[in-house]
N, C-alpha and C positions, 0 to 999 in steps of 0.2 A: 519482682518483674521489672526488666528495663524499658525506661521510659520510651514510649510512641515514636518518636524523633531522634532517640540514637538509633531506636531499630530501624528508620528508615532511611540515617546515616551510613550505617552500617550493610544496608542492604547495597546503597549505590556506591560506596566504597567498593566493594565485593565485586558487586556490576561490570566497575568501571577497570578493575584488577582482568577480570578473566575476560573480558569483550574485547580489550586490548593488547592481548597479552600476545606478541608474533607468533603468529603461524612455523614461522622457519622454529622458535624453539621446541617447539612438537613434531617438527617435520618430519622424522626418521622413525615415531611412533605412530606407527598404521594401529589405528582403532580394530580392537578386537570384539565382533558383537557375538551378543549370545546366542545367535539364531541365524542361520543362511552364511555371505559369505562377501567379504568386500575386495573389490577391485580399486588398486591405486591406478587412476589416470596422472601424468603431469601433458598438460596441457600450455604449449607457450600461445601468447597472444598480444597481438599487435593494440590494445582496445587498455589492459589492464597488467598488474605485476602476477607475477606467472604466483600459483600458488597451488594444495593439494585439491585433489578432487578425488573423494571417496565414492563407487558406485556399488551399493549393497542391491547385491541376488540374494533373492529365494533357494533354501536346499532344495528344492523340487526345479530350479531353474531349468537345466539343461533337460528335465524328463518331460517338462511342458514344452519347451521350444521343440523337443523331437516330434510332441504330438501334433505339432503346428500352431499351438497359442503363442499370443505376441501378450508385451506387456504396457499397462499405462507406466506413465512415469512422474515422480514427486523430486521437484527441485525441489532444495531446502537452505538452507541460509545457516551461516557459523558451524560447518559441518563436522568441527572436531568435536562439538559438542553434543551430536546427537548417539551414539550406540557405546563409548565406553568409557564410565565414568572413573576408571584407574589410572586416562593417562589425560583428565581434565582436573585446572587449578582447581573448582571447588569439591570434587569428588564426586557429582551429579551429572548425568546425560539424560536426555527424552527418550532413551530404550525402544526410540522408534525399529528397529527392527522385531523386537518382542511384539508390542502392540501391531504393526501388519502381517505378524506370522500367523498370532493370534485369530486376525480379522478374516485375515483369508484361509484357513484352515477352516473356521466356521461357515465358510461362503456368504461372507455378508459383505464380499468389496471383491472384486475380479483381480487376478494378478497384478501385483504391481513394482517395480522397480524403485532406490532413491536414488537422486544424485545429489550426494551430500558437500557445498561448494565452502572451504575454508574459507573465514575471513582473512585480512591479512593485518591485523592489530591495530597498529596507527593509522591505517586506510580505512577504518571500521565506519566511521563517522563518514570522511568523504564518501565513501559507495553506498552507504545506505540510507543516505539522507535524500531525498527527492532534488534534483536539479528543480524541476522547474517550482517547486516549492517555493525552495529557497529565492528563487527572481521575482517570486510574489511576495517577500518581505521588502517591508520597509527598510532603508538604513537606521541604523539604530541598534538599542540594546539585544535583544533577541538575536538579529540577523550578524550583527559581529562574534556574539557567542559562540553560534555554531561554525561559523567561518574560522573560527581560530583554532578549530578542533581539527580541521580541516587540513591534512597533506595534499599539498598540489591543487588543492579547490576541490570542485565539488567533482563526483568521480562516480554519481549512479551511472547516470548514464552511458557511459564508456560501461560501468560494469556490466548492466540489462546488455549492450553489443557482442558482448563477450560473451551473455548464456545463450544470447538467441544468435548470431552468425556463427559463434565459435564451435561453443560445448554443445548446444543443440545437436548439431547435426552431425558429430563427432559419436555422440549416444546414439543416436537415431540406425546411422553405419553400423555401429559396433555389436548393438543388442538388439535382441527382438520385440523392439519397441511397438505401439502403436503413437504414430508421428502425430495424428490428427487433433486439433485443438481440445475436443472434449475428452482426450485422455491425458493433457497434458496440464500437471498444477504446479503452484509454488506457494511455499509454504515459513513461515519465519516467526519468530518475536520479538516485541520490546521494537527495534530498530530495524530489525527484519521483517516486524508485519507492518509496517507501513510500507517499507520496499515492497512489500509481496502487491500489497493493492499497488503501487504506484507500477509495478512490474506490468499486470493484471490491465489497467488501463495505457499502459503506453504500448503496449504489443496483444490487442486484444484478439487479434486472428493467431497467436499462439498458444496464450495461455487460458484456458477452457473456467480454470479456478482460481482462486486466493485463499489464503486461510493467513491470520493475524491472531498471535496469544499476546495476552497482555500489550493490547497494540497502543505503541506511545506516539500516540496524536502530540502530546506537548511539547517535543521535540530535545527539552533541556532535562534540568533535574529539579523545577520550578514550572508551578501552575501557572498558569497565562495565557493570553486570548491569543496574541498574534499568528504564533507559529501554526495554530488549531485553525483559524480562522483562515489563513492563506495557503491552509491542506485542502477545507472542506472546499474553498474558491476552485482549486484548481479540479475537487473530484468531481464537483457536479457541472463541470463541463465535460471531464474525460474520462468519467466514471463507464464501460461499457455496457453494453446493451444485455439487460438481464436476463434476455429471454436464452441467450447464449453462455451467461455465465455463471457459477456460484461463488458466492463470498461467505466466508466466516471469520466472526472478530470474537474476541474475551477480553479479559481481565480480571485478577482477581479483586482483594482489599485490605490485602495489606504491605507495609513496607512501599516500594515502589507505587505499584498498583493504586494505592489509598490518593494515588493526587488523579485520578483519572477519570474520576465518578463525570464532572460536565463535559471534557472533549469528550469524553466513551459517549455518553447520551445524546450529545448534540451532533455527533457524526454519525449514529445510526439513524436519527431524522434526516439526514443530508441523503446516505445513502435509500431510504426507504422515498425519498420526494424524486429520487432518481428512476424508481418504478420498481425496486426492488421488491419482494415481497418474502413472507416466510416460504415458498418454493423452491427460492434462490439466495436466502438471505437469513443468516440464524446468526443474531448474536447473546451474549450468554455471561452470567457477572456469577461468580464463584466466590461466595464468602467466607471469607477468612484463608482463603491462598494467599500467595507473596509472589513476586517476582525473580521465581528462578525453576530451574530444568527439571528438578522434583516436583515441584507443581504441576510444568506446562509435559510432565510424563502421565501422572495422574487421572488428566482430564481429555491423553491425546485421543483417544475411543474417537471425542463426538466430534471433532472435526476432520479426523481421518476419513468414519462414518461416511459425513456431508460433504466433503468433497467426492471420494473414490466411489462410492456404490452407485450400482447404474440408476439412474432416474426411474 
């Protein structure tokens, strides 16, 4: 058996390989999902670097829109990585289109749409690191870390301009959405579920949900208070109002995951002193997962579940 510490070498090696690895070199390979049917958007924009945007339909799409159903809709975050794991570095995706075929064939979630938003590799860091996160660090070790990682500086927020002025309203035109905030979620991990809540709170008359897998409060690839510490500052000021929202957070416990046991805990007290409650609020530790898309496909059921299904 290898020892504790290379596996968890070896996990953010891998991590830090496929999270970064350009969009442009997969750009010509449209993801092939098992189920339904994807539409290439390119989308230029004034806000961020133009990059793919995959929108997966339902095969029953066009025979509901004729009946006159509209669809919610599921932003998602690192979108070459969700539906086909032949043309991803590690050979794993979250099979999200399997898992909502599934859901909604059973009728246990209403129609729903994804828009799956490529990262774009060495941007990965700057757009899904919280701006105003980051102004609540100190100068020092932590906050130069992640600034070094950093193309062009920090770069959420020009990216969140780009979902909600850009691509928003682009889906909205295009497909038979339902526009309205309580059909409208965002969804990510690792780096993306923090984005998703920072999304979640800084546009909270758009986005209805969040959902966070193995969400990395610690911001590095080291435990440590600061980075945790000046999330949870900034959430429970601009955490929204729960009567309006749902959130879901995980992680599992191993590899990656295994450094996450105190931010995971001490940010669901954050989040629950906010008013959240188990109605709007389910978080959830998975023992003996790791930190990667085989995992966060495994367990995608329960937060698909608690966001999409109607109250």
């Amino acid at each position: 058996m290898l020892p504790r510490h290379f596996c968890l070498f070896a996990t953010i090696a891998c991590l830090f390989t496929v999270l970064t690895l350009p969009a442009a070199r997969a750009q010509g390979q449209q993801p092939k999902p098992s189920t339904g049917r994807l539409e290439r958007i390119d989308l230029p924009s004034r806000h961020i670097e133009q990059r793919p945007v995959d929108v997966w339909l339902p095969a029953d799409y066009a025979e509901r829109v004729g009946q006159g159903q509209r669809f919610q809709v599921l932003y998602m975050h690192d979108g070459q990585m969700l539906f086909d794991p032949t043309i991803t570095m590690n050979r794993q995706s979250w099979r999200v289109d399997v898992a909502l075929d599934r859901l909604a064939r059973s009728g246990r979630i209403p129609p729903t749409i994804v828009v799956a938003i490529w990262n774009r590799g060495e941007f990965r860091d700057a757009e899904y690191f919280p701006r105003k996160v980051l102004e609540r660090l100190a100068p020092g070790k932590h906050k130069s870390t992640l600034e070094s990682h950093m193309k062009q500086g920090a770069r959420s927020d020009d990216y969140l301009r780009y979902l909600v002025d850009e691509l928003k309203p682009m889906i909205d035109s295009r497909y038979a959405t339902r526009p309205e905030r309580e059909s409208t979620f965002i969804m990510g991990s690792s780096r993306g579920a923090v984005l998703s809540v920072y999304a979640m709170s800084e546009y909270p008359q758009v986005f209805g949900g969040a959902a966070g897998l193995s969400v990395h409060w610690i911001g590095t690839f080291e435990r440590n208070a600061a980075i945790p510490m000046a999330t949870f500052a900034y959430l429970s000021a601009h955490l929204p109002d729960p009567a309006a929202h749902r959130l879901y957070l995980d992680r599992g416990t191993e590899a990656l995951d295994a450094l996450y046991g105190p931010s995971f805990e001490f940010g669901g007290d954050v989040i629950r002193e906010r008013g959240y409650t188990d109605a709007n609020y389910m978080e959830r530790v998975f023992p003996g997962t790791d930190h990667s898309e085989n995992a966060w496909s495994a367990r995608l059921d329960i937060p698909l579940l608690f966001l999409l299904a109607q109250p």
